[in-house]
N, CA, C and O of each residue as an XYZ file, in Angstrom:
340
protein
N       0.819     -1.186      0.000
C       0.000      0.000      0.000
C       0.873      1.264      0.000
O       0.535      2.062     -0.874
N       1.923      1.650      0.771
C       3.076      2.519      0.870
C       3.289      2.617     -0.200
O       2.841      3.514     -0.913
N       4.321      1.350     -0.701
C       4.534      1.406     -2.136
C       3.693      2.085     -3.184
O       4.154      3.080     -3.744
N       2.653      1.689     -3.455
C       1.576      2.622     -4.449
C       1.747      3.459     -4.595
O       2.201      3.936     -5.636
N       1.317      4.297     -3.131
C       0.962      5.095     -2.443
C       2.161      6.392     -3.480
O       1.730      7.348     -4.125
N       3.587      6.016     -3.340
C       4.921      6.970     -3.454
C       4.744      6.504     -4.939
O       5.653      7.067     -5.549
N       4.141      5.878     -5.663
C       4.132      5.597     -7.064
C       3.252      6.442     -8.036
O       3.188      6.623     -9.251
N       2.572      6.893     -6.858
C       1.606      7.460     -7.388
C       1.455      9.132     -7.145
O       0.573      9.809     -7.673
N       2.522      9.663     -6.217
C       2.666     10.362     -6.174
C       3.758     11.369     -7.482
O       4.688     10.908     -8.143
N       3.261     12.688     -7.500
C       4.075     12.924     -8.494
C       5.152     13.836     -8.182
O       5.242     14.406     -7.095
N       6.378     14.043     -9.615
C       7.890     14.363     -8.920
C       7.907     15.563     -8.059
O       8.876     15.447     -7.308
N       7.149     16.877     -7.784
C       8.011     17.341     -6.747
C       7.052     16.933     -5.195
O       7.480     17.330     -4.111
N       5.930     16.227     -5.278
C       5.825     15.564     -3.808
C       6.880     14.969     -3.688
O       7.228     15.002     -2.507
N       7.652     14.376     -4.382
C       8.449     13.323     -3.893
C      10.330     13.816     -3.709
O      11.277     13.154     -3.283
N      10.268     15.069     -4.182
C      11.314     15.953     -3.731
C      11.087     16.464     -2.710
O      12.011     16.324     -1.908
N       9.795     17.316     -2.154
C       9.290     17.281     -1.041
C       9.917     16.592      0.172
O      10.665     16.901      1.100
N       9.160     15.346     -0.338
C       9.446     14.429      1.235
C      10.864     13.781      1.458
O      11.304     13.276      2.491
N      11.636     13.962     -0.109
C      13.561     13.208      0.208
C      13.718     14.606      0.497
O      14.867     14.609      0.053
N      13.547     15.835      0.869
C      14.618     16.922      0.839
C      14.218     17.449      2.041
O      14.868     17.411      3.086
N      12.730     18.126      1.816
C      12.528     19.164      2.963
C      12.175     18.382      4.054
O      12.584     18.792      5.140
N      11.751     17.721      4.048
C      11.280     16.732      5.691
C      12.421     16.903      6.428
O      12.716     17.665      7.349
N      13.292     15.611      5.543
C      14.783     15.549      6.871
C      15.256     17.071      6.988
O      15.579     17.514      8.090
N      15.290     17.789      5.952
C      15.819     19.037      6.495
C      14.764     19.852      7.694
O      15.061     20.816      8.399
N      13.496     19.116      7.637
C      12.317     20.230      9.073
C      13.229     19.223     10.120
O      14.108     19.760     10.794
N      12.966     17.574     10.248
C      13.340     17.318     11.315
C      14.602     17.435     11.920
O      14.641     17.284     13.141
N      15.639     17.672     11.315
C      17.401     18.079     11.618
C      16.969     19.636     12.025
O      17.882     20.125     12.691
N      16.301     20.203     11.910
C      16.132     21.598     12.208
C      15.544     21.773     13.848
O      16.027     22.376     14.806
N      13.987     20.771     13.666
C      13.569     20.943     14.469
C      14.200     19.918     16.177
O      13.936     20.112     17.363
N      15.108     18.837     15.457
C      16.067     18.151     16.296
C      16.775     18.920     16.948
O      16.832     18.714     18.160
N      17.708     20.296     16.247
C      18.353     21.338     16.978
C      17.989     22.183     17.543
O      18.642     22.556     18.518
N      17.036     22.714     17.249
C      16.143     23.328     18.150
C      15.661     23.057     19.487
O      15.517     23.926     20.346
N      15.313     21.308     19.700
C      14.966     21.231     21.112
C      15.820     20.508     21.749
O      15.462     19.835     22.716
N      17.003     20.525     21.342
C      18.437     20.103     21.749
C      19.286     21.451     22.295
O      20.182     21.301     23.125
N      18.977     22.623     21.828
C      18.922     24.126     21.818
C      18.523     24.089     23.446
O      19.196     24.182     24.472
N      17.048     23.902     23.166
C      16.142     24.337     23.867
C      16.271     23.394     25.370
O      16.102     24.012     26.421
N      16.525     22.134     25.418
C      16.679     21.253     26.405
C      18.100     21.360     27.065
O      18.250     20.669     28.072
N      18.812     21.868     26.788
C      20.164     21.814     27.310
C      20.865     22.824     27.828
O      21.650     22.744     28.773
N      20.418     24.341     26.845
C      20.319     25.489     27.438
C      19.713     26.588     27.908
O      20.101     27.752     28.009
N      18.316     25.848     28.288
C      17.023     26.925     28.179
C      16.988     27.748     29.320
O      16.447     28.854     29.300
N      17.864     26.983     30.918
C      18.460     28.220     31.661
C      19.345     29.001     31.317
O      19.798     29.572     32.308
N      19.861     29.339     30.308
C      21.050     30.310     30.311
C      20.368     31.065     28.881
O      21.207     31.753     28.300
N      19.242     31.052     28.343
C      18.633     31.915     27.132
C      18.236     33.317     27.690
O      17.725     33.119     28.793
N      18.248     34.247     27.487
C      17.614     35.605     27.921
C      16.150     35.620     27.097
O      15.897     34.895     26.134
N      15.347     36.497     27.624
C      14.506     37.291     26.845
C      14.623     37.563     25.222
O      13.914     37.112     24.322
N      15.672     38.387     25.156
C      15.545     38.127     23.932
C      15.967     37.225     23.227
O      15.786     37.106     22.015
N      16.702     36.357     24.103
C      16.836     34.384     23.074
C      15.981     34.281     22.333
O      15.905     34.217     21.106
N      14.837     34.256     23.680
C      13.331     33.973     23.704
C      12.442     34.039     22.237
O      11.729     33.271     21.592
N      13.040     35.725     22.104
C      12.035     36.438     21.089
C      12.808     36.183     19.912
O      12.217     36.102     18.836
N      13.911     36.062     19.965
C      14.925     35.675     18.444
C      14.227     34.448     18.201
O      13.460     34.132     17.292
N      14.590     33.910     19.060
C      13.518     32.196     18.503
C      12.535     31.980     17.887
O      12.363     31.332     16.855
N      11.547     32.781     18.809
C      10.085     32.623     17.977
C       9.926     33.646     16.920
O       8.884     33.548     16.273
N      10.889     34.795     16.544
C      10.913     35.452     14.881
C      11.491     34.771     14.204
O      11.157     34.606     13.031
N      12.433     34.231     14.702
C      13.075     33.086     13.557
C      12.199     32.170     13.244
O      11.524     32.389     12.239
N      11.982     30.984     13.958
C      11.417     30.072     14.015
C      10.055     29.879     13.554
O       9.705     29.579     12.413
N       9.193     30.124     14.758
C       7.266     30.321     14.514
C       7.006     30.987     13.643
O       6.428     30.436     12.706
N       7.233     32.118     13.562
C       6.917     33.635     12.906
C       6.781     32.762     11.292
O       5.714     32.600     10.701
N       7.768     32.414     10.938
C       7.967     32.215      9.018
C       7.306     30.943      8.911
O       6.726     30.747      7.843
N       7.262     29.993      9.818
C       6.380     28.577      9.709
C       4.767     28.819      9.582
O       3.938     28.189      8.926
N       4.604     30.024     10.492
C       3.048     30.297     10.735
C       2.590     30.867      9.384
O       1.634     30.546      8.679
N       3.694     31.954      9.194
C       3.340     32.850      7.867
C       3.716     31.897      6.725
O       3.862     32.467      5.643
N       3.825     31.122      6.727
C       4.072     30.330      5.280
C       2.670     29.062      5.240
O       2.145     28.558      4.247
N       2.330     28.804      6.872
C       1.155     27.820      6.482
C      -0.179     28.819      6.460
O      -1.316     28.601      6.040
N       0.291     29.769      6.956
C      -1.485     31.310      6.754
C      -1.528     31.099      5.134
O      -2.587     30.649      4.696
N      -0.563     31.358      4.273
C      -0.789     31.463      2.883
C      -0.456     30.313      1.990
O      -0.623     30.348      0.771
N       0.018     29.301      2.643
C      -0.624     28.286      1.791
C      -1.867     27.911      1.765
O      -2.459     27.396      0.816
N      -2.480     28.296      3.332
C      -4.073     27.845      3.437
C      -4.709     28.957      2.329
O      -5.606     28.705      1.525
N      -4.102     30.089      2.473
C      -4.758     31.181      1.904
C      -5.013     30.497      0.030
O      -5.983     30.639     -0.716
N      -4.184     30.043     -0.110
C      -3.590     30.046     -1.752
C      -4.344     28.530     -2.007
O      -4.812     28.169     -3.087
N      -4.344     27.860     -0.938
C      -5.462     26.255     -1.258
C      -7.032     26.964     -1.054
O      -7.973     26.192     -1.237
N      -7.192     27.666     -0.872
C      -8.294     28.320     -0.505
C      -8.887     28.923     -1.921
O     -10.022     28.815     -2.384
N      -7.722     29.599     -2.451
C      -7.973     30.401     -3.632
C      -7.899     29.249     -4.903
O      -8.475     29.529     -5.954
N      -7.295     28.167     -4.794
C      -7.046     26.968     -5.562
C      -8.403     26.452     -5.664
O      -8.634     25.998     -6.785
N      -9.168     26.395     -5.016
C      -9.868     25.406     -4.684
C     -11.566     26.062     -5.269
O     -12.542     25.552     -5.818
N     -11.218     27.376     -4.800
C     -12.291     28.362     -5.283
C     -12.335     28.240     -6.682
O     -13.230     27.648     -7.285
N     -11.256     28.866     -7.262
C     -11.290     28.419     -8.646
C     -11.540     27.487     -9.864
O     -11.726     27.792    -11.042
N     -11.492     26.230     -9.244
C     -11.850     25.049     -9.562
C     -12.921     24.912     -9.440
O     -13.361     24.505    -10.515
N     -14.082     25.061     -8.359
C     -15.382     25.102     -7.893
C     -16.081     25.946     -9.020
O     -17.029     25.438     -9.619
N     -15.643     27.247     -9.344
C     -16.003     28.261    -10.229
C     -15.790     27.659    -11.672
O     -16.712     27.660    -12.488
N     -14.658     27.192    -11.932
C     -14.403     26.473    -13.383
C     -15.670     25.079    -13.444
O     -16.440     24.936    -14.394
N     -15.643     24.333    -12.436
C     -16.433     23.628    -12.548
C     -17.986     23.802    -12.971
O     -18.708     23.347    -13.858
N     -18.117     24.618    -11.975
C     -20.294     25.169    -12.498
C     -20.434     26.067    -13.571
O     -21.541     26.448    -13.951
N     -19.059     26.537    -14.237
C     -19.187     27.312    -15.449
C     -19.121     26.417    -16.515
O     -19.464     26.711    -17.660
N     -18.645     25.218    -16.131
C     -18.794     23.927    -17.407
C     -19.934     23.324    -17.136
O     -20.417     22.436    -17.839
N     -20.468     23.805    -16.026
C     -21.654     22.481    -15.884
C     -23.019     23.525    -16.382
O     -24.026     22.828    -16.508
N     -23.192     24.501    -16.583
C     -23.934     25.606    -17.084
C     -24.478     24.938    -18.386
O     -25.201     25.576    -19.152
């Protein structure tokens, strides 16, 4: 079923998941290796460097992909009942 599954997927899902994955989890591995080992000795603004680095561009990148599957999706709906007219 797996198998299929990646067979059937097409080439950049599948650059996707060999490239950017291991690169989120090696990221997010250092991060709470960061975070677990020196989280008494971070200041305030550690704090806030972290979450502009970090949260800030993850959040703003899944706001507008929702935004842009949103607008994807609209469009299609609209293409659709204009063929079905």
């Amino acid at each position: 079923m797996l198998i299929k599954w990646w067979k059937n997927l097409k080439y950049y899902d599948k650059f996707f998941f060999i490239v950017f994955i291991p690169a989120i989890l090696f990221t997010l591995w250092g991060i709470s290796d960061l975070y677990i080992n020196y989280f008494d000795e971070l200041t305030f603004q550690d704090h806030m460097q972290f979450f502009l680095r970090i949260f800030f561009p993850i959040s703003l990148a899944t706001f507008i992909t929702i935004l842009e599957r949103r607008k994807r999706n609209k469009l299609i709906k609209d293409i659709k009942n204009y063929l079905d007219k």
